[in-house]
Structure formats: structure tokens, C-alpha cells
C-alpha positions as CSV (number, residue, x, y, z in Angstrom):
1,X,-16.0,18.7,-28.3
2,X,-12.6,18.9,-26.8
3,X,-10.3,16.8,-28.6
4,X,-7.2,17.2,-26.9
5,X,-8.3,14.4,-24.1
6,X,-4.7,13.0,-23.6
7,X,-2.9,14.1,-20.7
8,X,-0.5,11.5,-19.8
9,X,1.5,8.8,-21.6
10,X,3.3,6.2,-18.9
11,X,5.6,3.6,-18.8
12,X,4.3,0.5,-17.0
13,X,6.2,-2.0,-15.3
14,X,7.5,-5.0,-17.2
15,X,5.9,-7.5,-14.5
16,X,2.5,-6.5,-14.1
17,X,1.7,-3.7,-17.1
18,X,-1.7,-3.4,-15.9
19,X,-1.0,-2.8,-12.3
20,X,-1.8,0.8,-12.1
21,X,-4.7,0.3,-14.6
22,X,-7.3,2.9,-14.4
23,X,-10.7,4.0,-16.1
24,X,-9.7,6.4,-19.2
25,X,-6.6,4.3,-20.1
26,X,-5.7,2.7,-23.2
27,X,-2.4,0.3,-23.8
28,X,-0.5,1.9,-26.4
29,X,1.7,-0.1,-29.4
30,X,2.0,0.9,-32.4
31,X,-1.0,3.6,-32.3
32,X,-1.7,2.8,-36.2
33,X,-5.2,3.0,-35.3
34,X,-5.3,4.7,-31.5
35,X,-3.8,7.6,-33.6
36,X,-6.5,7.7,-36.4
37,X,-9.9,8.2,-34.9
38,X,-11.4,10.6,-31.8
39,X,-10.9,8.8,-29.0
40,X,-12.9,11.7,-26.3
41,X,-13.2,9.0,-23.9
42,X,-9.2,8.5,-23.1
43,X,-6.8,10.3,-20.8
44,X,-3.7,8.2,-20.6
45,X,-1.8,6.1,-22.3
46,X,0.1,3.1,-20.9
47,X,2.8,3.0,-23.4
48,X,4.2,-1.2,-23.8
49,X,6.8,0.0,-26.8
50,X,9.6,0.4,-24.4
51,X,9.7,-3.4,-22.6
52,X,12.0,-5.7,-22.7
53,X,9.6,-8.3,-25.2
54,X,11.2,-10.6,-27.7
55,X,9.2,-9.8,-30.9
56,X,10.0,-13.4,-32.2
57,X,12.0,-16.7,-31.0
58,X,11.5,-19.3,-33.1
59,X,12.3,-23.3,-31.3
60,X,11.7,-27.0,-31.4
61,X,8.4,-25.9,-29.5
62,X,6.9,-23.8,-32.2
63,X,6.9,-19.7,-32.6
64,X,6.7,-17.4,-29.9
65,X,5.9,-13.9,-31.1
66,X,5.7,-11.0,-28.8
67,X,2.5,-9.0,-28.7
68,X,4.5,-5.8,-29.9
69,X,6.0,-7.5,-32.7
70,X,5.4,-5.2,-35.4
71,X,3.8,-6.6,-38.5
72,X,7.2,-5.8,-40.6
73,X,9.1,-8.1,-38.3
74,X,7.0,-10.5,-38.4
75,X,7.0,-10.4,-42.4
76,X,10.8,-10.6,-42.3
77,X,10.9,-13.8,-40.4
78,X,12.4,-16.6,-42.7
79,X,10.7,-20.0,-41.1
80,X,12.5,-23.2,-41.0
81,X,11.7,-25.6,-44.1
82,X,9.6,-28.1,-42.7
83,X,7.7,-25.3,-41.1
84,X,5.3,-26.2,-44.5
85,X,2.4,-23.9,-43.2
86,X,5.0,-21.3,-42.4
87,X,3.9,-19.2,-45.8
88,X,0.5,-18.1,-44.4
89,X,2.6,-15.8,-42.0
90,X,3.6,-13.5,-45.0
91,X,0.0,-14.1,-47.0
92,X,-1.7,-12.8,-43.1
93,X,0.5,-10.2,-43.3
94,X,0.1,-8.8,-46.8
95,X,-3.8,-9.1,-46.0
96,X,-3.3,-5.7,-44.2
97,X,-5.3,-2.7,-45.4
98,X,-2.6,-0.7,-44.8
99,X,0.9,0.2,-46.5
100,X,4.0,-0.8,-45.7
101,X,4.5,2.3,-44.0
102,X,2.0,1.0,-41.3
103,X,3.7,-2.6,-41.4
104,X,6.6,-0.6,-39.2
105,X,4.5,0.4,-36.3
106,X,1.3,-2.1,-36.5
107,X,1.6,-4.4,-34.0
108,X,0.6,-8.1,-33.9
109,X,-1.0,-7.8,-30.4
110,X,-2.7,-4.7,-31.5
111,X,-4.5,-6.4,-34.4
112,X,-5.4,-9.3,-32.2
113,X,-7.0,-6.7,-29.5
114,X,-8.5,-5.0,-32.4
115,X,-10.7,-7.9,-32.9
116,X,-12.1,-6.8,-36.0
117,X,-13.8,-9.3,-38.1
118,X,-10.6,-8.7,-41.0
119,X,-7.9,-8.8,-38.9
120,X,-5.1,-10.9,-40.3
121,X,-3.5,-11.9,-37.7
122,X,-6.6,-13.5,-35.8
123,X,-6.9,-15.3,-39.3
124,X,-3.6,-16.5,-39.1
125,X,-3.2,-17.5,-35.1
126,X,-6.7,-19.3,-34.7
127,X,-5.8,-21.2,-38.2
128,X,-2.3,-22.2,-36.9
129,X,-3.8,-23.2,-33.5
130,X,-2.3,-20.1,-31.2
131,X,-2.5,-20.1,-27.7
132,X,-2.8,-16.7,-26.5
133,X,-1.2,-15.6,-23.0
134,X,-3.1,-12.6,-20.9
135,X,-1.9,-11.3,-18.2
136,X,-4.0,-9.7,-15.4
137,X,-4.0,-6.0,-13.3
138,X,-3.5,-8.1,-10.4
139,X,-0.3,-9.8,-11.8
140,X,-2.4,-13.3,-12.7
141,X,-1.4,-14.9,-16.1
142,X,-3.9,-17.2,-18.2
143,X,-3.6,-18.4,-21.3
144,X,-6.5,-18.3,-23.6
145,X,-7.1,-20.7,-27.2
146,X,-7.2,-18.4,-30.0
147,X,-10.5,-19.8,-31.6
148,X,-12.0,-18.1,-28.1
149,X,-10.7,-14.8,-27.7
150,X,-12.5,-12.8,-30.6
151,X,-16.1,-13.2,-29.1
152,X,-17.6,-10.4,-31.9
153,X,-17.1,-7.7,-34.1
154,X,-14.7,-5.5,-31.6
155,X,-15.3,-7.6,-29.2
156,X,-12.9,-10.1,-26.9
157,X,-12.5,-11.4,-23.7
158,X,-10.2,-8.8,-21.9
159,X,-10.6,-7.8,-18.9
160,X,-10.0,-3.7,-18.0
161,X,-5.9,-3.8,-17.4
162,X,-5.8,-7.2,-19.3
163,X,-2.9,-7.2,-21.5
164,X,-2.0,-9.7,-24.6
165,X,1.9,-10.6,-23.4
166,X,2.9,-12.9,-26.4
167,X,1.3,-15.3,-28.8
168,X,2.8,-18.5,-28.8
169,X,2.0,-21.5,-32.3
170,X,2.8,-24.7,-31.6
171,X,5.2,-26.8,-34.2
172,X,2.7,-29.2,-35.1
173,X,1.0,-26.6,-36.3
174,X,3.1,-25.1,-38.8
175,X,4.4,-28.8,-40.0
176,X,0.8,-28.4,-41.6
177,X,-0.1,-28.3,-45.2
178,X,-1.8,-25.2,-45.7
179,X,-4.0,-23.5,-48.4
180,X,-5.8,-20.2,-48.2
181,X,-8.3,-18.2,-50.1
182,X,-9.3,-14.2,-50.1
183,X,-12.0,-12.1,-51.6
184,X,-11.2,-8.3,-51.2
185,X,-13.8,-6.1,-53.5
186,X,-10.5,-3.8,-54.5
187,X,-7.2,-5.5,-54.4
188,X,-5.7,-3.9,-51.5
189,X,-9.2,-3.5,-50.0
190,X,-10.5,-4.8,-46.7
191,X,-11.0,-8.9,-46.5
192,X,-14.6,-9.9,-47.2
193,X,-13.7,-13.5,-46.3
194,X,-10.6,-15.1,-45.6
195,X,-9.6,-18.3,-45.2
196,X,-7.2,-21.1,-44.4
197,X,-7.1,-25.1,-44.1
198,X,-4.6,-27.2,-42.8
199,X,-3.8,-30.5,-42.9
200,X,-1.3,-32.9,-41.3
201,X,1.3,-34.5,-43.2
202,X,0.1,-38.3,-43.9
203,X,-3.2,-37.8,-43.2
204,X,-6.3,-36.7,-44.6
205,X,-7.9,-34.4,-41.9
206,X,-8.7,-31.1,-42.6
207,X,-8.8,-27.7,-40.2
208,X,-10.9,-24.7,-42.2
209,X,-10.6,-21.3,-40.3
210,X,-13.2,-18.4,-41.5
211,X,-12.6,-15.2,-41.1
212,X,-13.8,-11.9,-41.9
213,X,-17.1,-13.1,-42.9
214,X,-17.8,-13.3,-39.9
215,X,-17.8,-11.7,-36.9
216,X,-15.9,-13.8,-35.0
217,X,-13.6,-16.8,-36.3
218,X,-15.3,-20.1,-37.0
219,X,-13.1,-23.4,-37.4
220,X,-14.2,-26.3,-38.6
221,X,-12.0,-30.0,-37.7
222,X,-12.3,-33.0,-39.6
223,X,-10.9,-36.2,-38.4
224,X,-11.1,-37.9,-42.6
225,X,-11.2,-35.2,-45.2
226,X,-14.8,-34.4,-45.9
227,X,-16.7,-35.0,-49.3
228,X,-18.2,-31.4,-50.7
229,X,-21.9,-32.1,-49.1
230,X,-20.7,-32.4,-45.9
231,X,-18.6,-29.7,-45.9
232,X,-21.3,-27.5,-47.2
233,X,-23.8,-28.3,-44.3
234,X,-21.1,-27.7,-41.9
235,X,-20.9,-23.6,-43.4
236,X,-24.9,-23.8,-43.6
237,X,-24.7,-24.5,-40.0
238,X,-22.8,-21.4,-38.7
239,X,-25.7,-19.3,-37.7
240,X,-27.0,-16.3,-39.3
241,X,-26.1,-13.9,-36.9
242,X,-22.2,-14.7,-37.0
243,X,-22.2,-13.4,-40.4
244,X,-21.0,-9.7,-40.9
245,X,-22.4,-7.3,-42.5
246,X,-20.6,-4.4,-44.2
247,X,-19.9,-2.2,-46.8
248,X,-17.6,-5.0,-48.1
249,X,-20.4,-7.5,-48.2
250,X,-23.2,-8.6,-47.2
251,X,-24.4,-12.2,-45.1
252,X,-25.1,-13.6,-48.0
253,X,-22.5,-12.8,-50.3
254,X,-20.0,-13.8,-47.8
255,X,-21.4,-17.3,-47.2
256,X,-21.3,-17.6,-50.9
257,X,-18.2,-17.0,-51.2
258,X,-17.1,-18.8,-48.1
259,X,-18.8,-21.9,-49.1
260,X,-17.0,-21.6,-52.8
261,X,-13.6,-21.2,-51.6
262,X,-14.0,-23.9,-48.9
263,X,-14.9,-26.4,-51.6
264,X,-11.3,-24.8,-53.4
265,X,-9.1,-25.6,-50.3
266,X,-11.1,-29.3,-50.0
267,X,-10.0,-29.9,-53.2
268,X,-6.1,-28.3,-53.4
269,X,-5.6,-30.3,-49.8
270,X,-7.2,-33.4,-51.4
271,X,-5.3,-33.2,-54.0
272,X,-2.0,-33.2,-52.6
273,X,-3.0,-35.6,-49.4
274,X,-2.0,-39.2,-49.0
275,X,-4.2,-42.1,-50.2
């Protein structure tokens, strides 16, 4: 098999990145994992590294990150205090299974696209409620909720010449309360689950985000904070062939442990929520 596929690396347009899209292409970032597996199928490469994208600009609005905002960046970022949620940026990004070495080309678009059931920065966006802006071959934009892009394991919604342009979390968002939980089997291992709740200020409502059990994100809203029965149906509910399966785990174990550390971020938010 001829390896050496590759014949062309090109510079798109910053207006339309995709308007010269063609079969055999593949948008190229940071490479972290483009670069580590056969790819026979690929002759070009439509390189975004060189546009003019702001990796991060932070406002009264919320937090704009560009899609080639490499993970290390992103870690850097100091948010504003009552940005309470604002800590799950670093936990997402120390849920890599990579080193740091990786952190300085790894892109946050790149993992999104990835759409891998353990990608940290799905985890992260669809529990901070992300809104996710695409733009089109023909020069189209749309903007697409986070909870919906990931449709499966390595599976979204793009469209051939669809590119992520930036991701953008609104400020109510990050004013959450936030509590997370992770199972990896080794402790810079893959996530078997991962997961996040939120809660607003004042309140007693509760978002849970799962990830990496399964193999697209699930999120769960709750108006009044629930009591531990109902929570549990609501996991029992998910059906069983969203569950992934993996060397890291099995359906089962990962509903286990999902259901267990739900129960744990009920009762930390609970705790700390207003009568």
C-alpha cells in the first residue's frame, strides 16, 4: 500500500475555507492525530493554521474561542471571577490523553470534529451550553447547538467542505456552579465517563452532561433539583445503544459508573444550592 498519498498542502481563503473543497481533502490544524494513523484515502491538505482567527476573546457576552485555538491556550486562559463554572475549562483540558507536548498543536476545533465519544472539549462545550458556528463550501454560515453536533462515535453533522469557524459559550453559562466527575482505568488514560452539572446561582436546577460513555453527549435539564430516583430513571432511560463500548469499558460498567457519579454531582450541587 502506498503510503505517501499526500501531494499538496494549500492555503484556503479566510472567507470561504471550503470553497475549493474537493474529494480526497482533509482540513488540517494541529495534525495531532491526522499525523498519527494511515490516512491512504487523502491527497491534500487545506491547511487553516495560517488565518487570521482569534484563538480566544473573552466579553460581557460570554467566550469566543477560535476553532484553531490550541488546547495550551486555551489552558492558559485566566477567566473572570464570577465566571464560577470557568474551572471546567482547565479540568476539559487536562482530560487529554495526550502530553503537554500535544497541548501545543491540538486544536479545540480539531477535537470537536474528532467527535470521539472522550473528547474533552465536546464534554466541556455541550455542558457549558456552546453554540457552534459552521461555515459552508458555498460561503453559507449556520450555527449549530453543541448538544447536536456529535451525532455518534466519529460521527457529526458536517457537511464535505464544512468547516468549525469558532465556538462561542454564552455568560450565563459560565456564571454556573459547576461539579464534575471522571473514571479513567489508568490515571492519564482515556475517559470511560465524564461528567459535568451545572447549576444557576439561586436556584436549584440542575444541567448533567455525559460524556464518553456514550457515544454521543447526553444532557439532562431539570427545572427543581431532582431527588436520587428520579435522577436514576432519567440515566436508565438513555437507550442501550448510546452506550459505548470499548476497551475502556463496557455498556454496563459505564452506566454504573455514570449513574454513581451523577448521584455525587446531585448531592455536591445540592449541597451548596439555595434553600
Amino acid at each position: 500500500m502506498d503510503l505517501n498519498t499526500i501531494t499538496e498542502v494549500v492555503r484556503p481563503p479566510s472567507d470561504r475555507p471550503g470553497a475549493d473543497w474537493r474529494a480526497g481533502d482533509a482540513w488540517l490544524a494541529g495534525g495531532t492525530w491526522l499525523f498519527s494513523a494511515e490516512q491512504p484515502e487523502l491527497r491534500r491538505l487545506v491547511d487553516l493554521t495560517a488565518l487570521p482567527w482569534e484563538p480566544l476573546v473573552a466579553s460581557s457576552a460570554g467566550l469566543e474561542i477560535g476553532a484553531t485555538c490550541t488546547i495550551r491556550d486555551l489552558h492558559a486562559f485566566v477567566p473572570p471571577r464570577d465566571w464560577l463554572a470557568g474551572g471546567m475549562i482547565a479540568t476539559a483540558c487536562e482530560a487529554f490523553l495526550s502530553s503537554f507536548k500535544v497541548w501545543n498543536a491540538a486544536t479545540v476545533g480539531g477535537n470537536i470534529c474528532m467527535s470521539l465519544p472522550a473528547g474533552p472539549m465536546i464534554t466541556l462545550t455541550v455542558a457549558l451550553e456552546a453554540g457552534y458556528e459552521l461555515w459552508a463550501a458555498d460561503g453559507s454560515v449556520r450555527t449549530v447547538d453543541s448538544l447536536h453536533f456529535v451525532t455518534g462515535d466519529h460521527r457529526n453533522v458536517l457537511a464535505p467542505g464544512d468547516v468549525l469557524r469558532r465556538i462561542r459559550i454564552p455568560a450565563h453559562a459560565l456564571r454556573k456552579r459547576a461539579a464534575h466527575r471522571r473514571f479513567t482505568l489508568t490515571r492519564l488514560g482515556r475517559s470511560t465517563v465524564f461528567l459535568i452539572g451545572t447549576q444557576t446561582p439561586g436556584t436549584s436546577d440542575l444541567l448533567l452532561t455525559v460524556t464518553a460513555g456514550t457515544t454521543r453527549p447526553v444532557r439532562f435539564a431539570f427545572d427543581t433539583m431532582p431527588d436520587a430516583g428520579t435522577l436514576q430513571e432519567s440515566i436508565d432511560a438513555v437507550p442501550a445503544d448510546v452506550w459505548f463500548a470499548d476497551p475502556n469499558g463496557t455498556p454496563d460498567h459505564r452506566r454504573h459508573l455514570t449513574r454513581h457519579f451523577a448521584e455525587e454531582i446531585r448531592g455536591e450541587l445540592m449541597a451548596g444550592s439555595s434553600p
